[in-house]
C-alpha positions in Angstrom: -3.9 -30.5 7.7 -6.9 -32.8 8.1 -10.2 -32.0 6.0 -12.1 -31.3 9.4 -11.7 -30.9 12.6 -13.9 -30.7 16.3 -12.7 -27.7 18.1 -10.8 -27.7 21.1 -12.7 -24.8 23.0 -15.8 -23.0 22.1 -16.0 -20.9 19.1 -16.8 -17.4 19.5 -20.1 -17.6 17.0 -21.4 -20.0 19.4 -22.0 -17.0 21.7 -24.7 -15.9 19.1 -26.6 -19.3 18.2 -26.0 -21.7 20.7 -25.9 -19.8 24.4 -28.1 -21.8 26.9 -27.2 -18.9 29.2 -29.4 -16.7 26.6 -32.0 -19.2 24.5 -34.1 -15.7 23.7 -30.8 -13.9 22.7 -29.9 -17.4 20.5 -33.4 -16.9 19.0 -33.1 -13.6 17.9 -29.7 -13.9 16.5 -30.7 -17.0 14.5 -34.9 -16.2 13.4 -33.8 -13.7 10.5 -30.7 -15.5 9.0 -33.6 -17.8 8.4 -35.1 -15.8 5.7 -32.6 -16.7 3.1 -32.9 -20.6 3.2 -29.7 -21.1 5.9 -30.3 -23.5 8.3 -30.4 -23.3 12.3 -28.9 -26.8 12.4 -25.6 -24.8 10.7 -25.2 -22.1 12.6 -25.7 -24.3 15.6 -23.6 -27.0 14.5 -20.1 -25.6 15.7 -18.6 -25.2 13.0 -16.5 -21.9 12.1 -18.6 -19.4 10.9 -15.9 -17.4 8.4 -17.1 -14.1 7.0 -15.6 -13.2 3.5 -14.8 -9.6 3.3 -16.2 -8.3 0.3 -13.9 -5.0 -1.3 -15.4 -6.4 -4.8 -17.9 -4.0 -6.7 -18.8 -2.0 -9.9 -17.7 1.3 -7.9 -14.4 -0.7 -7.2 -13.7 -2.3 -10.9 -9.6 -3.5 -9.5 -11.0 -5.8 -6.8 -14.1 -6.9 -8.9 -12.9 -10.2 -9.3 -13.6 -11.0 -5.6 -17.2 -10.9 -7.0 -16.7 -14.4 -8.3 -13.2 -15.0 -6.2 -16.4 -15.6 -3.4 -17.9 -18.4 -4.8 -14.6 -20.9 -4.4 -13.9 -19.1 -1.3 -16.8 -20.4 -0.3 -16.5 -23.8 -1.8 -13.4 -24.2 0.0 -15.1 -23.2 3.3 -17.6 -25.4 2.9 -14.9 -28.6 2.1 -13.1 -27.7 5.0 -16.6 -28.0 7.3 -17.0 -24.4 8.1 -20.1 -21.5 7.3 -19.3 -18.9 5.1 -20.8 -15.3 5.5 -19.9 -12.6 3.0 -20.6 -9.1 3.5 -19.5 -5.9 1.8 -16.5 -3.6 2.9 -16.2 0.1 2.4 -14.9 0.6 -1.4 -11.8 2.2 -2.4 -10.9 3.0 -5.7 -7.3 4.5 -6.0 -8.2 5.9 -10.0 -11.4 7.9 -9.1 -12.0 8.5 -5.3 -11.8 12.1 -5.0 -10.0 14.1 -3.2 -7.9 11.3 -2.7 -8.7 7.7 -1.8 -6.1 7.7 1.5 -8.8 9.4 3.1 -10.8 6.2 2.9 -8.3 4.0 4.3 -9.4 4.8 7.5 -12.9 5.0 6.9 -12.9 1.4 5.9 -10.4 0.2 8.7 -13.3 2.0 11.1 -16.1 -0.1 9.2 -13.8 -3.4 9.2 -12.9 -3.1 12.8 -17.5 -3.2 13.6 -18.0 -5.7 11.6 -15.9 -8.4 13.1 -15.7 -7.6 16.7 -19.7 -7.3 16.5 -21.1 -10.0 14.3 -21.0 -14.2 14.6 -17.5 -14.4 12.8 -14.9 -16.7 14.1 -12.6 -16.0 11.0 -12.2 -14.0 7.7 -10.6 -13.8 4.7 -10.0 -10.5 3.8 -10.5 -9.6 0.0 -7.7 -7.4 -1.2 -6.5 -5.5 -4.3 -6.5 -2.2 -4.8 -3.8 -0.3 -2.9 -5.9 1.0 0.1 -7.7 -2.3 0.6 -4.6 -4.4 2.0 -3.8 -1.8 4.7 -7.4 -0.9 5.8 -8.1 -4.8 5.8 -5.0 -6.0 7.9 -5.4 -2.7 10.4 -9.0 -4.5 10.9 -8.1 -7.7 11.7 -5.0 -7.0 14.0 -7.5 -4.5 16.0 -9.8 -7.3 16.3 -7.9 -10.3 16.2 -9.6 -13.1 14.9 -7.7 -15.9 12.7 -7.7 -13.6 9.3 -5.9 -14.7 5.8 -5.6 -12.3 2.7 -6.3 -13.3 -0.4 -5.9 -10.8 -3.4 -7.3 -10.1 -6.5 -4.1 -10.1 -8.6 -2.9 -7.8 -11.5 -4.3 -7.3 -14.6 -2.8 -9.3 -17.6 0.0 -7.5 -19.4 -1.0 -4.4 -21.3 0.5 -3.8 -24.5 0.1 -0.2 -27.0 1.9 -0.6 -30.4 4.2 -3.4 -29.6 5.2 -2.3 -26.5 4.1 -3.2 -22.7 1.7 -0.7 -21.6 2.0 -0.8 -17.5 -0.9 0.3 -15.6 -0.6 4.1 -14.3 3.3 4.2 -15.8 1.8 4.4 -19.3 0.4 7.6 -17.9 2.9 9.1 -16.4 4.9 8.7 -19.1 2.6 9.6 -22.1 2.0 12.7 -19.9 5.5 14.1 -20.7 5.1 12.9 -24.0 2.1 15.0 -24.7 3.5 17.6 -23.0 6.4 17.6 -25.4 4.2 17.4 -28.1 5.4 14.2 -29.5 1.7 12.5 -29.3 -1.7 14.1 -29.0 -4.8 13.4 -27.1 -6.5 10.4 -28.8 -3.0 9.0 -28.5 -2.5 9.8 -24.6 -5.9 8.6 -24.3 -5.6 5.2 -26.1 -2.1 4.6 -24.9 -4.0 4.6 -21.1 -6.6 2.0 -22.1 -4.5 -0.4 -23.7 -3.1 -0.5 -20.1 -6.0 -2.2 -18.8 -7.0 -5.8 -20.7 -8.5 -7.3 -18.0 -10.0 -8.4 -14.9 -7.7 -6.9 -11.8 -5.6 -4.3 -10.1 -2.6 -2.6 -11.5 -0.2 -4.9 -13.6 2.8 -2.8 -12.5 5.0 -2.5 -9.1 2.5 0.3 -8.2 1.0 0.3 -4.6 -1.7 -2.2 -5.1 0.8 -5.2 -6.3 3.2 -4.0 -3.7 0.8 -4.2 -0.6 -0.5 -7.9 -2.0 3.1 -8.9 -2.2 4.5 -7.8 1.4 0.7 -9.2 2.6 2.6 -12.3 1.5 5.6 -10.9 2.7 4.2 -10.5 6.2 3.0 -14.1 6.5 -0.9 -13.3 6.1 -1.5 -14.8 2.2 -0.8 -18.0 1.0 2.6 -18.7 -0.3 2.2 -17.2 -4.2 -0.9 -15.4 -4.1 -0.1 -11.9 -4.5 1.5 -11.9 -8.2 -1.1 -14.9 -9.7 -3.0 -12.4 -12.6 -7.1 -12.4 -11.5 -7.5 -13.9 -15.1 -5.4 -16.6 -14.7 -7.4 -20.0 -13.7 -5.1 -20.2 -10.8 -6.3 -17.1 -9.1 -9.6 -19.4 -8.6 -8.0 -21.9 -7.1 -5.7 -19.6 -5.0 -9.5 -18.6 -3.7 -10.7 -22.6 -2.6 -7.4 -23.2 -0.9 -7.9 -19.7 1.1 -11.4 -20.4 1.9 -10.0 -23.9 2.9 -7.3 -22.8 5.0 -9.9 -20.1 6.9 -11.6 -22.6 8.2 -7.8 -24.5 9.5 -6.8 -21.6 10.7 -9.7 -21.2 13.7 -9.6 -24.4 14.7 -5.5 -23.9 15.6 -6.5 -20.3 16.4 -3.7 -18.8 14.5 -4.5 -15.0 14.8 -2.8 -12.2 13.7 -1.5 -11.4 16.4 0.8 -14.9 16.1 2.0 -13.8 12.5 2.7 -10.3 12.4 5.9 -9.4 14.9 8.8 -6.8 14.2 10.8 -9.7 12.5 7.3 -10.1 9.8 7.5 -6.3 9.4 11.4 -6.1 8.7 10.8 -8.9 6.2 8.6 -6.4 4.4 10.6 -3.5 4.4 13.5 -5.6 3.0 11.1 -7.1 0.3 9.7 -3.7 -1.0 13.4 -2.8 -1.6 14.2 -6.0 -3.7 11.0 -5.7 -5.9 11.2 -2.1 -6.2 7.8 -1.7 -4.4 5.9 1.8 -3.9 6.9 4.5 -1.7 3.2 4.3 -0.1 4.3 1.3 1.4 5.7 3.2 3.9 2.5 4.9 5.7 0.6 1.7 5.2 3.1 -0.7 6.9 3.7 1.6 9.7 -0.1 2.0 10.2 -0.6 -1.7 9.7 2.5 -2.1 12.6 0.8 0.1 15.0 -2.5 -1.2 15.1 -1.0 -4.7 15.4 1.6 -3.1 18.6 4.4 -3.5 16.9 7.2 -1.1 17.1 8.1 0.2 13.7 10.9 3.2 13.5 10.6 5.8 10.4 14.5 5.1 10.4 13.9 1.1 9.8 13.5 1.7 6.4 17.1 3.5 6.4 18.5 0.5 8.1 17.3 -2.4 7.1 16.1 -1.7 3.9 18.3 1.3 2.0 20.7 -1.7 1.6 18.9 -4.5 -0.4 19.2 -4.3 -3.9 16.7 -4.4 -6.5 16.2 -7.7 -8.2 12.2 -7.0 -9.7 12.8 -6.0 -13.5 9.1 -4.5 -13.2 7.6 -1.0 -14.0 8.4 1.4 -13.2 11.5 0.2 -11.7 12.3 -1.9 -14.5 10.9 -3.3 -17.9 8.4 -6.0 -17.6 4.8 -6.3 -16.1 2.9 -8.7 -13.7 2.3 -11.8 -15.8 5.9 -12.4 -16.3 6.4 -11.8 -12.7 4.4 -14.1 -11.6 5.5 -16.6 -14.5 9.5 -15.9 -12.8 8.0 -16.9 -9.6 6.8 -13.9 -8.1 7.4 -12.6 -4.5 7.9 -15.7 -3.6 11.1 -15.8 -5.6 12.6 -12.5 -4.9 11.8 -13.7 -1.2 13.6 -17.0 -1.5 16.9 -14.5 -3.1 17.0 -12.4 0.4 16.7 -15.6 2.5 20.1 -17.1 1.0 22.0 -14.6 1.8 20.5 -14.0 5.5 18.6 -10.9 4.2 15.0 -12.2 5.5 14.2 -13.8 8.9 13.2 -17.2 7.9 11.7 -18.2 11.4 8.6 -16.1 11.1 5.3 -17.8 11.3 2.6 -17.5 8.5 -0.9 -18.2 7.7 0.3 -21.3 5.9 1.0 -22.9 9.7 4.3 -23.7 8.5 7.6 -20.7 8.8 8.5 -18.4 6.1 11.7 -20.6 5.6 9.5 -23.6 5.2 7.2 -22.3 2.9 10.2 -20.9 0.1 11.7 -23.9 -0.1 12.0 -24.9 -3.5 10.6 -20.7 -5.1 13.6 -20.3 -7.0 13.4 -17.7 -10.1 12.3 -19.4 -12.9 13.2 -16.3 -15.5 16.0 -14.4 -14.9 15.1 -11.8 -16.9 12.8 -10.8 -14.4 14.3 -11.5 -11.1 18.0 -11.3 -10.8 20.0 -13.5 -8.5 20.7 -11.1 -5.3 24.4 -11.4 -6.2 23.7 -9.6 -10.1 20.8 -7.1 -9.1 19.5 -4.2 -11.4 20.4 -1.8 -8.9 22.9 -1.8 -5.8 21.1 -0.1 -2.4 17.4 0.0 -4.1 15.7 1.0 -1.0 14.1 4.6 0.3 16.4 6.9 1.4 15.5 8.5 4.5 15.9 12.5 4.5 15.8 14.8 7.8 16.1 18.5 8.1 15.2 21.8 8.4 12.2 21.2 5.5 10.8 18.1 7.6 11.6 16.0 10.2 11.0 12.7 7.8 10.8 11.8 4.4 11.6 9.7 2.0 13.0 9.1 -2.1 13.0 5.7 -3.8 16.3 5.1 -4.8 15.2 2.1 -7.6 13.8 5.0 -10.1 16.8 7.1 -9.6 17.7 7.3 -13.0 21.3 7.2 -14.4 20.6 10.4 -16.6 18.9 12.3 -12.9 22.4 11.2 -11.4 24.4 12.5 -13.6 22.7 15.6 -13.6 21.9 16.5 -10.4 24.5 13.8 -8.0 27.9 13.6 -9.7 29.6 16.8 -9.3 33.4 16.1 -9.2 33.9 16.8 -5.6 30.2 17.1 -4.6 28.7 13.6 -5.3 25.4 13.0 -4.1 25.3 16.6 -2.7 23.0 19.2 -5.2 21.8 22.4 -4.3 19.0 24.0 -6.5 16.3 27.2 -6.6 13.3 26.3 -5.1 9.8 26.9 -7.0 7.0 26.5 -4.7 3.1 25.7 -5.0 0.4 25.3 -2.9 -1.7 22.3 -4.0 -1.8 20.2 -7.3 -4.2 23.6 -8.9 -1.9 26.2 -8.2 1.0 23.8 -10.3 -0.8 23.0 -13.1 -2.0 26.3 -13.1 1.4 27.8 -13.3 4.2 25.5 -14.2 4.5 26.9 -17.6 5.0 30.3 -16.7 8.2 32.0 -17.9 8.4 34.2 -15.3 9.0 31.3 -12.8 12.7 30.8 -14.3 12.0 27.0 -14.2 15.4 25.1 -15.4 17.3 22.1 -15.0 18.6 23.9 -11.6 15.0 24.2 -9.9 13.9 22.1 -7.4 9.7 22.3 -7.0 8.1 22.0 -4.1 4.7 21.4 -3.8 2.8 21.5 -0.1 -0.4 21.5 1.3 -1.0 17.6 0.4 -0.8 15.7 3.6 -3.2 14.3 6.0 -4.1 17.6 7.1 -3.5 19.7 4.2 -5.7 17.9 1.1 -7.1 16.2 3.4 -6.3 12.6 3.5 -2.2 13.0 1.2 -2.6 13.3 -2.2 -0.5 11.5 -5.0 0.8 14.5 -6.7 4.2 15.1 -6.0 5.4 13.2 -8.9 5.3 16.8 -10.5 6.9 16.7 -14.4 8.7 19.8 -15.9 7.3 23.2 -17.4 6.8 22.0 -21.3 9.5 23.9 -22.8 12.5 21.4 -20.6 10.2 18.5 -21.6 11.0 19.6 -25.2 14.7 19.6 -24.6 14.4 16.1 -23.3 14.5 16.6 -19.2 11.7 14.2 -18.2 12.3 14.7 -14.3 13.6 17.8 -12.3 14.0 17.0 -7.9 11.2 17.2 -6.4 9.7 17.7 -2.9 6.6 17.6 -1.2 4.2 16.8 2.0 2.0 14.3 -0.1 2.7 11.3 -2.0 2.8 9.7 -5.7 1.8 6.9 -7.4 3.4 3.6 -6.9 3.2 3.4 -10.6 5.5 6.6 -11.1 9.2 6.5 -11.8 9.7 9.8 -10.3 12.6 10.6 -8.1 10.8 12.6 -5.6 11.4 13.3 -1.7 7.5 12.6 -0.3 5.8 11.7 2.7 7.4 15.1 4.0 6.2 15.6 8.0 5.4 17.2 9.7 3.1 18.8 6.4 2.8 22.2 5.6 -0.9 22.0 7.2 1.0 21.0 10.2 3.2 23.7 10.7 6.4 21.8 9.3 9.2 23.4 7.3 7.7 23.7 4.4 5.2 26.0 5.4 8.3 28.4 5.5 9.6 27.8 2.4 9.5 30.4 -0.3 9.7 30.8 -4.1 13.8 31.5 -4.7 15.2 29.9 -1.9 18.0 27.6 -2.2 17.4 24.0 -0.5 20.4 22.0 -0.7 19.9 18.3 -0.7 22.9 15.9 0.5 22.5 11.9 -0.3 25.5 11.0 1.6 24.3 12.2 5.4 20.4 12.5 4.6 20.0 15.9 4.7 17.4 17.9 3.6 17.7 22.1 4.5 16.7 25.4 3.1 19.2 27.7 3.4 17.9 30.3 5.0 19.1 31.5 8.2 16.8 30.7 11.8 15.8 34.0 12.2 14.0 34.6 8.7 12.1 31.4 9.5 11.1 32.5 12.6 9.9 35.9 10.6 8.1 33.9 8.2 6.0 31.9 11.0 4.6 34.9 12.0 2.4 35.4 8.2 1.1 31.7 9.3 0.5 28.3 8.0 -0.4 28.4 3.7 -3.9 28.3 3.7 -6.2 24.9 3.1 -9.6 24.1 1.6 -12.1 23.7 4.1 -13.3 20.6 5.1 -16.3 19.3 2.5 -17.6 16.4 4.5 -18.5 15.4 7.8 -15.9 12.6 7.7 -13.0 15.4 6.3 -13.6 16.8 9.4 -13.5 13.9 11.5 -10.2 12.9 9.5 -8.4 16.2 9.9 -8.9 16.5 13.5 -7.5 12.9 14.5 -5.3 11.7 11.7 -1.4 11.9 12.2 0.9 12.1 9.8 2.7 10.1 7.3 5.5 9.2 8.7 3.6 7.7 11.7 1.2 6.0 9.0 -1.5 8.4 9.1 -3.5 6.7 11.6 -6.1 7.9 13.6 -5.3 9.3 17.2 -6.3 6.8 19.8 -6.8 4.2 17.7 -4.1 2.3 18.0 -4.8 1.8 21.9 -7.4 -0.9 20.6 -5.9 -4.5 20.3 -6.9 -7.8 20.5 -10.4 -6.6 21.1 -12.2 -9.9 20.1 -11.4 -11.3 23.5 -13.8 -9.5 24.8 -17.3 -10.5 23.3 -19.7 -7.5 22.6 -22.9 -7.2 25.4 -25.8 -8.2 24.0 -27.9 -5.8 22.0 -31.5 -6.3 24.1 
């Protein structure tokens, strides 16, 4: 790529600063940019105008970084002989947004989407980390269609607690049971949690915030290696000039989204969060990301072309290590160049990069095979989500990469019943009503009991909460069962190593199957055909409908309300109703605004 170039058709800032059709719209657009020292002579000169999407802030500590990220953004904007812009984006913080930070996700795609289709932008690079921030940011730019690139914040550097790798949100999952157990108490919980976190960045684990960075990679939109750098690492600055560079490339070949991200892109995805043992919220995200970019995405894809692929990431939760080593084995990249040997990943695609997805592995083989096993010697065989269907839900899905040996041999080797387990069901209505009951005796909870928890979709929360990653009542955590099955209409975190069957739709809220489940029923769960089913016959459930849906809090804000009454549901990305019907929208410029 040359250092700068004279475009080949007029930009679409030009519109703003330099319309002879409109000198006294020109003049108002340009007279208070003036305030702050730029120049007319630059915003008239022709050259890009490339906004910098801003998710950095103190209310968002895991994107932070962008804060100073910005400033060789910007250099490499400027080297490349285009204006850069920054402005903020809505913030999402996974750790602390309450109810739930998936009810942002759309908030900020809505916020996204105004910005560029009605402001002087002829590109952006789009600021990611934290796990809502990728999705909401690529749903923005495929609605609108400008040349967009992501560049991420990267993970935190390795987090260690008495000798020992402390992975973000893991650590807490699994110093819950401990405490639980009694084998720590609180000052240990607590510490073992902040010795997680050393540093600048998002979660150093395979949770949902290094998993949407790596298939933003995946899908062709970041440049090749970005996702896994650590933001403390003095290449995550440079990752930033050569994005900022490449911004500017990318609008004068007017390389949009639109070019990049095709079935084939999203396919490569689904087949990369199998091999790096990436987090079960990548499903919602990449089907929402699909349908605001038109591209048809099937619930059953992940069955098909992705149940298959093994899992060659040794990274929590999946595995052992944590995100500095991955990215010192090569990273996505790597795992990437593993699936394209053996005909696994569709080479062909185009990226961000101007070059194909082939052309830009060449060379990315794993340099620590520790960490990222050839394809032919994986961790685990068929690492992907298994799909589930039945009389509990129409969709839903279990990660098959934390499906411990000791849960399958408990629970899926039955002589004569492998992968088939029946079990009591124990049902709850929101995260309160399990933690305020899971340790009563009179709930019979043992190593048979399947719980259930509903009411934590779209609808139901609102917005799908990570809380089906339920842990045993105390006194089996004593006996040393750290997991029971479980089921439920919301999520859990990327960073959990539960074996759970989540993103259950239609939800409870929705009038799905679970709404008719009760305390003591048998469900009987079959691996080998994808079954999911309460047994209980069709005319009790059609008794049950009639006492109506489980009841759900009322909405608290105006944009709850909003939310509830156009979202769909998980399996279909949890997008908002009609939205999707908006593509491509920057080729029509906005009217004038006097």
């Amino acid at each position: 790529m040359t250092d700068s170039h004279s475009p080949q058709r007029r930009l679409r800032s030009q519109d703003w600063f330099d319309n002879p059709d409109h000198i006294d719209m020109a003049a108002l657009y340009l007279e208070r940019f003036m305030n702050y020292g730029i120049t007319p002579e630059e915003l008239r000169s022709g050259k890009p105008i490339i906004g910098i999407a801003q998710s950095g802030s103190d209310l968002t500590p895991c994107n932070r970084v962008h804060v100073e990220l910005a400033k060789r953004v910007r250099d490499g904007i400027r080297d490349a002989g285009g204006i850069p812009i920054e402005f903020p984006t809505h913030p999402i913080f996974e750790n602390c947004k309450r109810p739930t930070a998936a009810l942002d996700r759309n908030l900020a795609y809505l916020g996204l989407v105004e910005i560029l289709y009605g402001y002087p932008l002829d590109g952006v690079v789009l600021t990611t980390g934290c796990d809502k921030t990728t999705p909401s940011a690529i749903m923005a730019a495929s609605t609108v269609d400008i040349p967009a690139i992501v560049l991420s914040g990267g993970p935190m550097l390795d987090g260690w607690h008495e000798g020992e790798l402390a992975g973000s949100g893991t650590v807490i999952w699994r110093m819950r049971r401990k405490y639980a157990a009694g084998e720590i108490d609180r000052e240990e919980f607590l510490q073992a949690a902040l010795d997680s976190a050393p540093s600048v960045g998002h979660c150093n684990t395979m949770g949902t915030a290094s998993t949407m960075n790596a298939l933003a990679e995946a899908l062709g939109l970041s440049l090749t290696g970005c996702g896994a750098i650590p933001a403390a690492y003095r290449e995550r600055g440079q990752m930033a000039y050569r994005t900022g560079r490449r911004a500017v490339e990318i609008v004068f070949e007017d390389l949009k989204p639109s070019d990049i991200l095709t079935r084939e892109a999203f396919l490569n995805a689904i087949r990369t969060n199998s091999a790096i043992g990436g987090s079960t919220n990548a499903q919602p995200h990449l089907a929402a990301m699909a349908k605001h970019a038109g591209v048809e995405l099937h619930p059953d894809d992940w069955q098909v072309h992705g149940f298959d692929i093994p899992l060659l990431a040794n990274v929590q939760p999946a595995g052992v290590y944590l995100g500095e080593r991955y990215h010192r084995a090569g990273g996505t990249p790597a795992i990437m160049w593993e699936l394209l040997q053996v005909g696994k990943l569709d080479g062909n695609c185009r990226t961000v990069t101007g070059r194909t997805m082939a052309e830009n592995l060449e060379g990315r083989q794993a340099r620590d095979r520790e960490v990222i096993k050839p394809f032919a010697e994986p961790l685990k065989e068929r690492a992907g989500f298994l799909v589930l269907k039945g009389n509990l839900f129409d969709f839903a899905i279990m990660k098959m990469s934390v499906v411990s040996e000791d849960f399958r041999r408990r629970y899926l080797q039955e002589p004569g019943h492998e992968g088939v387990f029946e079990g009591r069901a124990v049902v709850f209505d929101g995260s309160e009503d399990y933690h305020k009951r899971i340790n009563e005796p009179e709930l019979g909870i043992d190593e048979n009991t399947i719980l259930v928890i509903r009411g934590a979709g779209p609808i139901g929360w609102p917005g799908s909460a990570e809380v089906v990653n339920m842990q045993p009542p105390d006194h089996l955590l004593k006996r040393g069962i750290r997991s029971l099955p479980t089921i439920g209409d919301g999520r859990q975190s990327g960073t959990a190593d539960s074996p759970s069957i989540l993103n259950a739709s239609p939800e409870s809220a929705a009038g799905g199957g679970l709404a008719w489940l009760r305390s003591g029923d048998i469900i009987r769960i079959d691996f080998n055909v994808g079954r999911c089913d309460m047994l209980v016959d069709d005319a009790e459930i059609e008794r049950r409908k009639g006492e109506g849906i489980p009841p759900v809090p009322a909405d608290a804000t105006p944009w709850q309300q909003i939310y509830r009454r156009t979202v769909t549901q998980l399996s279909d990305g949890a997008v908002l109703e009609g939205a999707t019907e908006f593509r491509r929208i920057a080729k029509n410029p906005p009217r004038h605004n006097h």
